[in-house]
PAZAPA-4460 file (N, C-alpha, C; in steps of 0.05 Angstrom, whole numbers, plus 32768, in hexadecimal, padded with zeros to 4 digits):
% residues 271
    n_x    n_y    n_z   ca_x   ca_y   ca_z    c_x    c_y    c_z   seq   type   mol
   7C76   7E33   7FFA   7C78   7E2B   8016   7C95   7E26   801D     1      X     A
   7C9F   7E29   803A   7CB1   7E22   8044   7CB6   7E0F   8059     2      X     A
   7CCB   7E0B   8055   7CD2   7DE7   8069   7CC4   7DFF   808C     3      X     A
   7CC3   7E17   8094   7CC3   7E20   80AC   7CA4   7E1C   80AD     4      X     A
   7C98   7E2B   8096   7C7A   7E2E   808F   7C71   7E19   8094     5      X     A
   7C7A   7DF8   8082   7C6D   7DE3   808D   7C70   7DD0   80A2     6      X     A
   7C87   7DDB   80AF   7C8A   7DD3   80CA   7C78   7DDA   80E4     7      X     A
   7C6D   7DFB   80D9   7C5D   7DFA   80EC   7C43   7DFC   80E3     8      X     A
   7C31   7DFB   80CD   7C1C   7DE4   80CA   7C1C   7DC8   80D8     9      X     A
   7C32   7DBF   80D7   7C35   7D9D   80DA   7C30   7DA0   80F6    10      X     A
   7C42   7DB0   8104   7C3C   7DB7   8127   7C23   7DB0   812A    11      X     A
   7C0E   7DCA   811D   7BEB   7DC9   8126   7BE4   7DB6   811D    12      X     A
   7BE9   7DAB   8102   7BD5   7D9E   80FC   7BCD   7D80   8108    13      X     A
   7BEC   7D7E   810E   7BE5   7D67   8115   7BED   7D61   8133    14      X     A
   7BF2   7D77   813F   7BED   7D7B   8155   7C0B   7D63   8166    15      X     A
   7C1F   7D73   815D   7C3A   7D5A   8157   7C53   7D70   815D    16      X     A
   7C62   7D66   816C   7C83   7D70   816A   7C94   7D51   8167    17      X     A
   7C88   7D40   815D   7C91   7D28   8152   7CA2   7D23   813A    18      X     A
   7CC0   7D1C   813D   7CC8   7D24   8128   7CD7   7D00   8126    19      X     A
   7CB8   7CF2   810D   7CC7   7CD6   810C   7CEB   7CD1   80EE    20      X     A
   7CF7   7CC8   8106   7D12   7CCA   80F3   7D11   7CA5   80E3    21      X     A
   7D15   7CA9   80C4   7D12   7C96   80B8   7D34   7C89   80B4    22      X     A
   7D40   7C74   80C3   7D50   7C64   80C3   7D52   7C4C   80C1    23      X     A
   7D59   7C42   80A5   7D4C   7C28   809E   7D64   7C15   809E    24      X     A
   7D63   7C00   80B7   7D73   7BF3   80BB   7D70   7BD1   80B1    25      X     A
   7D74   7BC8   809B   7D6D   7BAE   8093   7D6E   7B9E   809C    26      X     A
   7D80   7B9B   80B5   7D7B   7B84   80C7   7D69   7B7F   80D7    27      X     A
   7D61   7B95   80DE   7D48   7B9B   80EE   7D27   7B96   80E9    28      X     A
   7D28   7B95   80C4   7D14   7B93   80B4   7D01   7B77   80C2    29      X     A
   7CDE   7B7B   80BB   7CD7   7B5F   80C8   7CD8   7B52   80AA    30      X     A
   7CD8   7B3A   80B4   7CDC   7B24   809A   7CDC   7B1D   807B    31      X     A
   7CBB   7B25   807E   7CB1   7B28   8064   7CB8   7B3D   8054    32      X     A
   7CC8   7B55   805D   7CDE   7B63   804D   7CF4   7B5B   804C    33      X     A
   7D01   7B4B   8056   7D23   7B45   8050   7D20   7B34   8033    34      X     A
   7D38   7B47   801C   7D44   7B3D   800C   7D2C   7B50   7FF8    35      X     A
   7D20   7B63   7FFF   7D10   7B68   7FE0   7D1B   7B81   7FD5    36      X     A
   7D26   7B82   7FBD   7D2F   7B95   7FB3   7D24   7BB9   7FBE    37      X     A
   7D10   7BB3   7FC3   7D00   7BD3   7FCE   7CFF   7BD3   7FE3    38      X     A
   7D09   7BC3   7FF5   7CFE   7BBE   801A   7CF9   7BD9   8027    39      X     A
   7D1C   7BEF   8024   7D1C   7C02   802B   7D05   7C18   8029    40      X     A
   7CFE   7C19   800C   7CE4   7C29   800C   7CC9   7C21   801B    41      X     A
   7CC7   7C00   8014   7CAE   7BFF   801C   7CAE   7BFD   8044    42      X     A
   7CC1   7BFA   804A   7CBF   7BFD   805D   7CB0   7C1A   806A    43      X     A
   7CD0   7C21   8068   7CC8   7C40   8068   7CAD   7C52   8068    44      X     A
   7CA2   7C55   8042   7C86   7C5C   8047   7C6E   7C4D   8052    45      X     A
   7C72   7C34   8063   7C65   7C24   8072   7C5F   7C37   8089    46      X     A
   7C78   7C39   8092   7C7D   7C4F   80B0   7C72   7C63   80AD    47      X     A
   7C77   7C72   8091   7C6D   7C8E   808C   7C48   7C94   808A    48      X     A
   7C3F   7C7D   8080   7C25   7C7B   807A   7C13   7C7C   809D    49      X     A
   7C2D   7C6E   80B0   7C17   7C65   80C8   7C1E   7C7B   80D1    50      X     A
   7C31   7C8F   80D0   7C31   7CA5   80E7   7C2D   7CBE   80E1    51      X     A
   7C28   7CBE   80C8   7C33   7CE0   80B7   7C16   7CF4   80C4    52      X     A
   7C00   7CE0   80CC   7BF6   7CFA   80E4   7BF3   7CF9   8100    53      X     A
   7C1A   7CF4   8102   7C1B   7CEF   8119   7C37   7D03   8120    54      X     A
   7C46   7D0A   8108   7C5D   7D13   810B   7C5E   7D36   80FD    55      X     A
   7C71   7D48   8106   7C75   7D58   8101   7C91   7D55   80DE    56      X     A
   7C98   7D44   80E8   7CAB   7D42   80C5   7CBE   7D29   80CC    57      X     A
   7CC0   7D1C   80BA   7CD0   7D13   80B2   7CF4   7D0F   80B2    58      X     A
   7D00   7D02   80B6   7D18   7D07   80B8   7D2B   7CF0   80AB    59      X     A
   7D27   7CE6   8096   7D3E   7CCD   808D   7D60   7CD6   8091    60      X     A
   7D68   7CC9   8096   7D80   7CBD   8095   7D97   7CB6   8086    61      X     A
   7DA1   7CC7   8079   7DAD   7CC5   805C   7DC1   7CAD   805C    62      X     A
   7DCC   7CA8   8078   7DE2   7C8F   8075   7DD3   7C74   806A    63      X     A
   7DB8   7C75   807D   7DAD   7C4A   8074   7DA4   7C4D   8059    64      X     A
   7DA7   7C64   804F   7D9B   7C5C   8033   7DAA   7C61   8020    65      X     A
   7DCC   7C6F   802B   7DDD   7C68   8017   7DEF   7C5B   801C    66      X     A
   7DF6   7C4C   8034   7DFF   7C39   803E   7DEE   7C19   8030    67      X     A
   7DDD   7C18   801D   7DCD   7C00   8015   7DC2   7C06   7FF6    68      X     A
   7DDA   7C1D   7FED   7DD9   7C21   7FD4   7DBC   7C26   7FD1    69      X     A
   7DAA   7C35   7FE1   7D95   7C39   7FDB   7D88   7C5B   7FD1    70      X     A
   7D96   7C71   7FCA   7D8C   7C81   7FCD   7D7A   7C84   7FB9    71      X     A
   7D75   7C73   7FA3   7D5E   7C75   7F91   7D43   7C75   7FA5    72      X     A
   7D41   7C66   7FBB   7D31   7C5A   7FC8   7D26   7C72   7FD9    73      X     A
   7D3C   7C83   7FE7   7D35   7C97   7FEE   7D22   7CB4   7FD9    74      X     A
   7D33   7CB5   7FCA   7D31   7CC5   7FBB   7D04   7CC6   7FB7    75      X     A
   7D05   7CAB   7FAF   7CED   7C9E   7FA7   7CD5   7CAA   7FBE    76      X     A
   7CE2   7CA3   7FE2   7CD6   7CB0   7FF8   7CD4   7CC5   7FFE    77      X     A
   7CE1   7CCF   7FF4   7CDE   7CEC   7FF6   7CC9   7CF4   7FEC    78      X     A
   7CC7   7CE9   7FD3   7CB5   7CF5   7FBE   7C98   7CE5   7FC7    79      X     A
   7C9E   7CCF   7FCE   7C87   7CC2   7FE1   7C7B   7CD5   7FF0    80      X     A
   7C83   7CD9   8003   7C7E   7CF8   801D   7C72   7D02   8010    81      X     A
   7C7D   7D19   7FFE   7C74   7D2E   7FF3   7C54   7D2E   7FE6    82      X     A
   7C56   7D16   7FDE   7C41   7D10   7FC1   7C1E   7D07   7FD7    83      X     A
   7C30   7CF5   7FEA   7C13   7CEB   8000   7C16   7CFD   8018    84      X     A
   7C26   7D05   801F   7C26   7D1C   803A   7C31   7D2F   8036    85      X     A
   7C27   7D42   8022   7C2F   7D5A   8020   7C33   7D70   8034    86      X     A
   7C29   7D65   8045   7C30   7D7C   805E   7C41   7D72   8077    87      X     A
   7C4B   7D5B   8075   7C60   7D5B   8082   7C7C   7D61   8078    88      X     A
   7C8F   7D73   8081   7CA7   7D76   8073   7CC3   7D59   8074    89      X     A
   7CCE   7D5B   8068   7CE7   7D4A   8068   7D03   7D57   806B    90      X     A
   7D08   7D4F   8082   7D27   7D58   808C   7D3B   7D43   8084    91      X     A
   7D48   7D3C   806F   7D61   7D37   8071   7D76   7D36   807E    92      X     A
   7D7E   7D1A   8086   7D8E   7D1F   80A2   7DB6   7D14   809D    93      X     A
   7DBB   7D2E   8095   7DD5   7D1B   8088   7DED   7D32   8092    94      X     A
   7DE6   7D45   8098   7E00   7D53   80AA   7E17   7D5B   809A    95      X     A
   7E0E   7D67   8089   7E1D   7D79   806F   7E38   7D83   8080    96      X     A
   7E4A   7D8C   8080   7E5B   7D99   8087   7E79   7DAC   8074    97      X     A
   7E72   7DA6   805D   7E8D   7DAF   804F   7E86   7DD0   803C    98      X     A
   7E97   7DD5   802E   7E9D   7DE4   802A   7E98   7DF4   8007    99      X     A
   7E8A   7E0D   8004   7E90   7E13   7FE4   7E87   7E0A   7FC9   100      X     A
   7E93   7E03   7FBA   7E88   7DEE   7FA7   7E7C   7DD0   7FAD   101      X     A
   7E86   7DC3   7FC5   7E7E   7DAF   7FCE   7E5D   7DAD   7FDD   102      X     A
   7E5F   7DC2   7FF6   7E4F   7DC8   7FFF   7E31   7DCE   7FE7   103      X     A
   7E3A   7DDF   7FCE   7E27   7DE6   7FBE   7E19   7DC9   7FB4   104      X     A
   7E28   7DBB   7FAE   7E28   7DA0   7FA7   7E13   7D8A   7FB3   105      X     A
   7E1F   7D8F   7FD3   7E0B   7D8B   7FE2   7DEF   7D8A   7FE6   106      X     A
   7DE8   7DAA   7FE4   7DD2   7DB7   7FE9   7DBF   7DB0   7FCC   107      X     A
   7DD1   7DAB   7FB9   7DC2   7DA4   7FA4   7DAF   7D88   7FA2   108      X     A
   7DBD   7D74   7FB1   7DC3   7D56   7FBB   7DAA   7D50   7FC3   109      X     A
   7DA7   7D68   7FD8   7D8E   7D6A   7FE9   7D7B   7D75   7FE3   110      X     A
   7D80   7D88   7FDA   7D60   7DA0   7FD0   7D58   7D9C   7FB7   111      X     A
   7D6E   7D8A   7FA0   7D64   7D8A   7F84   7D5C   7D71   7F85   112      X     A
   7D70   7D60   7F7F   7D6A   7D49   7F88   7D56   7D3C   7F95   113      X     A
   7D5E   7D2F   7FB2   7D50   7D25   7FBE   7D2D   7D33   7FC7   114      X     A
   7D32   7D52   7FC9   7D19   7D60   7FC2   7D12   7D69   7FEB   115      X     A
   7D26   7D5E   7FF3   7D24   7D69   8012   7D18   7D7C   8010   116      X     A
   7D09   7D84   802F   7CF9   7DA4   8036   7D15   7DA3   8050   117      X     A
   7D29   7D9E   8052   7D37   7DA9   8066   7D58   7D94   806C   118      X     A
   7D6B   7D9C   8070   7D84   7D88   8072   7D99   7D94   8092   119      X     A
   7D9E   7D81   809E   7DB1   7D81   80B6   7DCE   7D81   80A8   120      X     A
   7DD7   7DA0   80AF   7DF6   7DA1   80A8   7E08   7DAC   80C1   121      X     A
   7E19   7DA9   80C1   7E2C   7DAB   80DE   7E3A   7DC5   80D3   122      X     A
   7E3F   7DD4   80E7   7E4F   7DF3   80ED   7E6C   7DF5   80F2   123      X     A
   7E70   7DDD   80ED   7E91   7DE2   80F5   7EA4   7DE6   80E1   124      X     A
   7E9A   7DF2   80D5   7EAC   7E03   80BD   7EA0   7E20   80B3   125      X     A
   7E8D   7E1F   80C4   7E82   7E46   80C3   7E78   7E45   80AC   126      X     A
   7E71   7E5C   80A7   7E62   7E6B   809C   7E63   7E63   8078   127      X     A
   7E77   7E5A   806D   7E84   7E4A   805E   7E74   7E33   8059   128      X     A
   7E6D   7E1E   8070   7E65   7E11   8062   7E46   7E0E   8065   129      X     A
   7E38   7E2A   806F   7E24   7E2E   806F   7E09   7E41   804D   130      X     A
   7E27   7E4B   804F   7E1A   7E5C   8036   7E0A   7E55   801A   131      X     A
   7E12   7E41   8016   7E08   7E31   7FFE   7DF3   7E2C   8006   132      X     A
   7DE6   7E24   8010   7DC4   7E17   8018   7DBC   7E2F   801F   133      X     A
   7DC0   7E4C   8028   7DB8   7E5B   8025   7DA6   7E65   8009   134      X     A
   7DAB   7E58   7FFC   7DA2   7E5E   7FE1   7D8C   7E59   7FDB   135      X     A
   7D81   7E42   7FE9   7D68   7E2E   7FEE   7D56   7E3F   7FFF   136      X     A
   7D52   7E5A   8004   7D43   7E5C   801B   7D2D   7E5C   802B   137      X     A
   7D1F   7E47   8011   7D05   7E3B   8018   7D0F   7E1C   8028   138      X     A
   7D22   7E11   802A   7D27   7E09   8039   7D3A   7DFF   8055   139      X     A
   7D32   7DF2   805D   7D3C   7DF2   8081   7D56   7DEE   8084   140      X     A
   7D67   7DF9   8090   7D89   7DF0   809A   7D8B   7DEC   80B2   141      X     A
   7D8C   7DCF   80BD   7D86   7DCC   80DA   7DA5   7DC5   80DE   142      X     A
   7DB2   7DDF   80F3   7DC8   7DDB   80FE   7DD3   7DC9   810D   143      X     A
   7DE2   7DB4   810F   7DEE   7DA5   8128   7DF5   7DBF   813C   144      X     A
   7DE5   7DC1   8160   7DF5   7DD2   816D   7DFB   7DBC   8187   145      X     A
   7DEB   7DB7   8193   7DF5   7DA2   81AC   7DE5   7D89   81A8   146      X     A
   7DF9   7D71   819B   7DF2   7D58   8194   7DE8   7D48   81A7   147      X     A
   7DDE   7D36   81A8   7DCE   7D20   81C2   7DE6   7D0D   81C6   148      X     A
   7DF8   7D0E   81B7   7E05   7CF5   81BA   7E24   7CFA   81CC   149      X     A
   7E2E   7CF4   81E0   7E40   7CF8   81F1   7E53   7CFD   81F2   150      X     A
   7E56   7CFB   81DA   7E77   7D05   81CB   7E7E   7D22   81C4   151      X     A
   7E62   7D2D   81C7   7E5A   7D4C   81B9   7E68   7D58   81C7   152      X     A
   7E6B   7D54   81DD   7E79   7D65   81F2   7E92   7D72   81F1   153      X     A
   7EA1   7D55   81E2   7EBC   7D61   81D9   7EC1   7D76   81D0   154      X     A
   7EB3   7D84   81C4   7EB9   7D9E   81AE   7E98   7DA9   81BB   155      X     A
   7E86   7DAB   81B9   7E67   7DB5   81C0   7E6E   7DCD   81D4   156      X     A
   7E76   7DC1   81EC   7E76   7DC0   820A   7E8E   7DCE   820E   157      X     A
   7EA2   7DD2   81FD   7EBD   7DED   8204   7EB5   7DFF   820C   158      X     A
   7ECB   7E0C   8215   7EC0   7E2A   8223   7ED1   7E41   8216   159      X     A
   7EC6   7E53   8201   7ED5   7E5F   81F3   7ED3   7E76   81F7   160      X     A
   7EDC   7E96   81F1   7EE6   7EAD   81F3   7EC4   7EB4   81F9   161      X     A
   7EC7   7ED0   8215   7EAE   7ED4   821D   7EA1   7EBF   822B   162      X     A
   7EAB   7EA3   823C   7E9C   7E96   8243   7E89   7E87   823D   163      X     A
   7E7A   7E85   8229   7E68   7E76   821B   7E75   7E5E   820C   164      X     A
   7E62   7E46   820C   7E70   7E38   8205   7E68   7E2C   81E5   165      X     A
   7E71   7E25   81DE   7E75   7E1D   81BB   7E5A   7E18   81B0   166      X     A
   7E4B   7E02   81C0   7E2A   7E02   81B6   7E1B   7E23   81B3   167      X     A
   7E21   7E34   81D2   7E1B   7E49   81CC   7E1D   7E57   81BF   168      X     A
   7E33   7E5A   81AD   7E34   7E6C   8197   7E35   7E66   818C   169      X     A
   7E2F   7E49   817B   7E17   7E3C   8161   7DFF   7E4D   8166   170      X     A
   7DEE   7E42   817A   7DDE   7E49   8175   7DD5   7E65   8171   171      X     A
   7DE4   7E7C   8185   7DE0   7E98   817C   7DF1   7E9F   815E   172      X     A
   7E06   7E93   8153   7E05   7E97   813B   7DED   7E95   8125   173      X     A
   7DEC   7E6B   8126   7DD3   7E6B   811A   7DB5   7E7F   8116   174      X     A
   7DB2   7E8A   8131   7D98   7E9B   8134   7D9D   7EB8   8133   175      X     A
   7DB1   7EB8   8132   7DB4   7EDF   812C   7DC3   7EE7   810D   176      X     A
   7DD4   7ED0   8103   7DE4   7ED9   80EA   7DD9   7ECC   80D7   177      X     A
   7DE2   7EB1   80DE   7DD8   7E97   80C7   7DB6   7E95   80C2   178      X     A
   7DA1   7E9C   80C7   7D8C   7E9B   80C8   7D81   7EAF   80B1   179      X     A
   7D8B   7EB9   809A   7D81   7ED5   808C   7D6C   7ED5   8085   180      X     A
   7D61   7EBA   8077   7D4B   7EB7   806C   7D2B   7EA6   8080   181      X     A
   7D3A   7EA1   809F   7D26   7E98   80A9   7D24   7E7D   80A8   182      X     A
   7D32   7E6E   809D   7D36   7E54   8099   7D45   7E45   80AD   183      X     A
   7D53   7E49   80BE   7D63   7E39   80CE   7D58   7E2F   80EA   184      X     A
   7D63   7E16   80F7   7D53   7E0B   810E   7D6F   7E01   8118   185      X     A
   7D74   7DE5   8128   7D88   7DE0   813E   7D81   7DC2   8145   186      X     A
   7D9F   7DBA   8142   7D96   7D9F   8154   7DA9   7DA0   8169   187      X     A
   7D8B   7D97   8177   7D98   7D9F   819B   7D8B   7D82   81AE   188      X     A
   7D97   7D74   81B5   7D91   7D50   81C1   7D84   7D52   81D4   189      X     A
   7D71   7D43   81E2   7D65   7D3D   81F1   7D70   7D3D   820B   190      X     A
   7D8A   7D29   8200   7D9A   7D21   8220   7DA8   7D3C   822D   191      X     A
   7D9C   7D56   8221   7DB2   7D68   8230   7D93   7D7A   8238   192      X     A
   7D83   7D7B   824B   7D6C   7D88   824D   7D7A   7DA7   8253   193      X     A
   7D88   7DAB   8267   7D97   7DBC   826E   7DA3   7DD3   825A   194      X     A
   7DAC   7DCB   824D   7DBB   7DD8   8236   7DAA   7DD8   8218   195      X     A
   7D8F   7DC6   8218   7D73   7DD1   8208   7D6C   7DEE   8212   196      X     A
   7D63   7DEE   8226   7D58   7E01   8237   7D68   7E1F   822B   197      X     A
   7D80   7E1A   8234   7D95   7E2D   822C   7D97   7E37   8210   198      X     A
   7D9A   7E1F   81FC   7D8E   7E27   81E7   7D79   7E38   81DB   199      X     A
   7D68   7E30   81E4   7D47   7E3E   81D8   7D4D   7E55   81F2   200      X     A
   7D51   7E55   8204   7D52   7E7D   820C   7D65   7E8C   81FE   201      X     A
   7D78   7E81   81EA   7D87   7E96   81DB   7D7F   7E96   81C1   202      X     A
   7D6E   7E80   81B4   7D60   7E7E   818F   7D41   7E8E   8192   203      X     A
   7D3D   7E93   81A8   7D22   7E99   81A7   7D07   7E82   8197   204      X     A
   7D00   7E7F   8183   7CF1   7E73   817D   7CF8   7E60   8166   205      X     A
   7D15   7E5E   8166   7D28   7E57   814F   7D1D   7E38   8150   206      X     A
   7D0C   7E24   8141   7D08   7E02   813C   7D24   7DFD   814E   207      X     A
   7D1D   7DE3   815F   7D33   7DCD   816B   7D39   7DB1   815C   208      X     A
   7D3D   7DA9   8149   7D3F   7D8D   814B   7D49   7D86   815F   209      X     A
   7D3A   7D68   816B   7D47   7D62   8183   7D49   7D46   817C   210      X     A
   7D59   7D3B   8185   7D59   7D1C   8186   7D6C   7D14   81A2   211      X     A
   7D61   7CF8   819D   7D68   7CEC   81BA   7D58   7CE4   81CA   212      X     A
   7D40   7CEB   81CA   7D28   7CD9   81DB   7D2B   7CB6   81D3   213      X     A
   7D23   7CA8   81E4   7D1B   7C92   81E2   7D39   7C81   81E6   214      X     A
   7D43   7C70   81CB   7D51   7C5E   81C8   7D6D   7C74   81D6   215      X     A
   7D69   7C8A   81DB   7D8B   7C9C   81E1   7D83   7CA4   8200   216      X     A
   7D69   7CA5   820A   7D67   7CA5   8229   7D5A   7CBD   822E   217      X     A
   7D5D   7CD0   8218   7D4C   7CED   821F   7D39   7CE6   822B   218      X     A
   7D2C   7CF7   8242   7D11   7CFA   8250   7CFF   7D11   8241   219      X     A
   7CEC   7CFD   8235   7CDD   7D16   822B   7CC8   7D30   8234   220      X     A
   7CC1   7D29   8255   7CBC   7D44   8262   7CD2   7D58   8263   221      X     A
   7CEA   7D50   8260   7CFC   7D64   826D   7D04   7D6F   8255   222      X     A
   7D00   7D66   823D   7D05   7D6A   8228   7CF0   7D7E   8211   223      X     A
   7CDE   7D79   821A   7CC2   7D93   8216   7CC0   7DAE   8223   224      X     A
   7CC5   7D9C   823F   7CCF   7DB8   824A   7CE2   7DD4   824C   225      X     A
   7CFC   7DC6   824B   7D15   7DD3   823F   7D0D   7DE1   8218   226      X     A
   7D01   7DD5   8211   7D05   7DD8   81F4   7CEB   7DE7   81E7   227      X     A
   7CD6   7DE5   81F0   7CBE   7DF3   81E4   7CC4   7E18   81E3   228      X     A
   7CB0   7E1B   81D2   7CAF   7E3A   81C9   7C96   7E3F   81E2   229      X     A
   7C94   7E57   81E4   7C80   7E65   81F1   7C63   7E54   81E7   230      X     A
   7C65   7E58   81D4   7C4D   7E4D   81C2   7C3F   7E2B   81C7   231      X     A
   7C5F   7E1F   81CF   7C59   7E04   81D7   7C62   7DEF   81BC   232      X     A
   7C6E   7DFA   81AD   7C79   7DEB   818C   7C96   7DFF   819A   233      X     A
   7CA3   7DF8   8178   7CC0   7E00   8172   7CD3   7DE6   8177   234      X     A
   7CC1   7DCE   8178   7CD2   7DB4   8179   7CCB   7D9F   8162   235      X     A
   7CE5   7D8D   8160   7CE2   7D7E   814E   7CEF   7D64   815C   236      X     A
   7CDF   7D55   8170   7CF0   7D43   8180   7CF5   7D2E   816C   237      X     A
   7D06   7D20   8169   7D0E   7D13   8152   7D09   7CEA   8166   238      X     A
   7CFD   7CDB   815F   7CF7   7CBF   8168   7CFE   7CAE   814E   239      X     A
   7D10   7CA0   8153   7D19   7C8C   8133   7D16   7C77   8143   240      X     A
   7D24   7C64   8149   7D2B   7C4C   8156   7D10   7C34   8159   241      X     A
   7D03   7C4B   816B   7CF2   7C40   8184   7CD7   7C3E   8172   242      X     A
   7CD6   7C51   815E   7CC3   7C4B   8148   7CC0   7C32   813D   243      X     A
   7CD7   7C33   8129   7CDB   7C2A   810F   7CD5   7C07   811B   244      X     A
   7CE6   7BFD   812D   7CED   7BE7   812F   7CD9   7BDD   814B   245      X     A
   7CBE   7BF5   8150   7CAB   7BDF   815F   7CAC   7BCB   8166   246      X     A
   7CAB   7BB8   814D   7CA4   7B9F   8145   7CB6   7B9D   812B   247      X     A
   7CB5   7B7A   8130   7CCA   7B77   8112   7CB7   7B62   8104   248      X     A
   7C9E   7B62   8106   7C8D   7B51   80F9   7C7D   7B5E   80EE   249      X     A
   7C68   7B54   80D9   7C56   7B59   80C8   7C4C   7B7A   80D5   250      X     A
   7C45   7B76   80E5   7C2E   7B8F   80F1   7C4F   7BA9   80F9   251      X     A
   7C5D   7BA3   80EF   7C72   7BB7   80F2   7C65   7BD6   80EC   252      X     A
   7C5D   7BE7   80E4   7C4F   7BF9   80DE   7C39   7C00   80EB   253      X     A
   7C25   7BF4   80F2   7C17   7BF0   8110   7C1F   7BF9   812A   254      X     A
   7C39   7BE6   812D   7C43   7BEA   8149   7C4E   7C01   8148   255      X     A
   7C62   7C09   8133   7C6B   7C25   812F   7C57   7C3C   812F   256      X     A
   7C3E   7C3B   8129   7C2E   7C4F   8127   7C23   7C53   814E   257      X     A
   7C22   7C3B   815D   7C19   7C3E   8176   7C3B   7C51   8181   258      X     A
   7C4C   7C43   8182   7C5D   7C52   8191   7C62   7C71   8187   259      X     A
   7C60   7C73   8170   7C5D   7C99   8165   7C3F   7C9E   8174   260      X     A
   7C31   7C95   8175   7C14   7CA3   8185   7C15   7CAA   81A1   261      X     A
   7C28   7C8F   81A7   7C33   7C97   81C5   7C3D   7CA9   81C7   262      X     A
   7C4F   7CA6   81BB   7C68   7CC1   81C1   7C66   7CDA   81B9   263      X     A
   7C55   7CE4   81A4   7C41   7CFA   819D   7C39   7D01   81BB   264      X     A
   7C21   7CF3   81C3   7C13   7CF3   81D4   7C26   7CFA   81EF   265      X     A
   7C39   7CEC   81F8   7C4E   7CF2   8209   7C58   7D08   820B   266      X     A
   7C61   7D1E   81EC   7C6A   7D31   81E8   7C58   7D40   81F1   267      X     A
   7C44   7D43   81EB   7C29   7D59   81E8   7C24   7D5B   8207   268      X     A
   7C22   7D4A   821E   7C1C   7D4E   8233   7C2D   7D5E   823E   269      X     A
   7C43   7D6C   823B   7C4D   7D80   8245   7C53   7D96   8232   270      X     A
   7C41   7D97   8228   7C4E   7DB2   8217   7C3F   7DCD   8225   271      X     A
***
């Protein structure tokens, strides 16, 4: 199977363009986890257990878990996922960007290692520092093309030779060159509905990661709309925040499972 293959099982099955992002912030933790050597995990597959038929995949966070000396912990979730929700995939969210031997290094990091079905690496070093994960082509290379976050613009939003501007020719790269094996998708933010839209009429049916709903302001009608395939999938709206940290008490996993049902449910009404 492939990270594309079980992305779109996960679509039907569970009837989801929900893509819960796992960001484990220890301050945030409710009580009765602060200070336990495993918090991060058990947290985590707490979340994973209440939503996993509620989401299309997974997405941890490679900073909070090696920012807390934790990537054993991850490593462990991953394999968590895999072992109790085999059919949801895991995107690795850590934004690879370098080059060659390094890059190979990388891709090993992620696909041997940690056991990812898919990893977020950035384009701004071409083709270079794409090639290496090519190797993997059972699984997913989700491109940075137009970020949610406001700064993107700086460089995204140029206007380069032929008029098109810099996101644009990510993404027609990504979907016409970089794509050989069928494996590649896009992250494209919420907060730019306009320039989603734009996107998916030039990838055709190319996966979106999207993030930016909720805690970043995205509207998620405008955001289904701009971003769906014909079909009504081809999204992976990404919700971390607004999940995880429900509630910071006991029933933490509870409350996180109502707001993914919501917001499932939110998504789905416009598709």
């Amino acid at each position: 199977m492939s990270f594309i293959s079980d992305l779109q099982t996960a679509w039907a099955h569970n009837n989801s363009l929900l893509c819960v992002g796992l960001d484990p912030d220890l301050s945030k933790f409710p009580a009765h986890l602060q200070g336990k050597p495993d918090a991060i995990y058990a947290f985590c597959t707490a979340i994973v257990d209440a939503t996993a038929d509620l989401a299309c995949a997974f997405k941890p966070q490679i900073a909070y878990f090696a920012g807390e000396s934790a990537e054993a912990q991850l490593e462990a979730l991953i394999d968590y996922i895999h072992l109790n929700h085999p059919q949801i995939p895991v995107i690795l969210d850590a934004k690879r960007g370098d080059i060659g031997a390094t890059a190979a290094q990388y891709a090993r990091e992620a696909f041997v290692r940690y056991q990812a079905d898919a990893l977020t690496v950035s384009p701004y070093m071409g083709i270079d520092s794409v090639e290496p994960y090519l190797e993997y082509p059972e699984c997913g290379l989700i491109v940075l093309c137009r970020t949610s976050n406001p700064g993107g613009s700086d460089l995204q939003n140029l206007q380069i030779e032929g008029g098109k501007r810099l996101y644009q020719h990510v993404a027609q790269l990504v979907a016409e060159k970089w794509n050989r094996h069928g494996q590649a998708a896009l992250v494209v933010g919420a907060t730019f509905p306009a320039e989603l839209a734009d996107v998916r009429s030039r990838v055709g049916d190319l996966p979106l990661l999207v993030p930016g709903i909720g805690a970043q302001g995205g509207d998620v009608e405008a955001t289904v709309k701009a971003g769906k395939t014909a079909a009504g999938n081809g999204l992976m709206i990404s919700s971390s925040r607004a999940i995880l940290y429900a509630s910071q008490g006991e029933d933490f996993a509870e409350a996180a499972r109502a707001v993914a049902l919501a917001t499932r449910d939110q998504i789905n009404q416009y598709r």
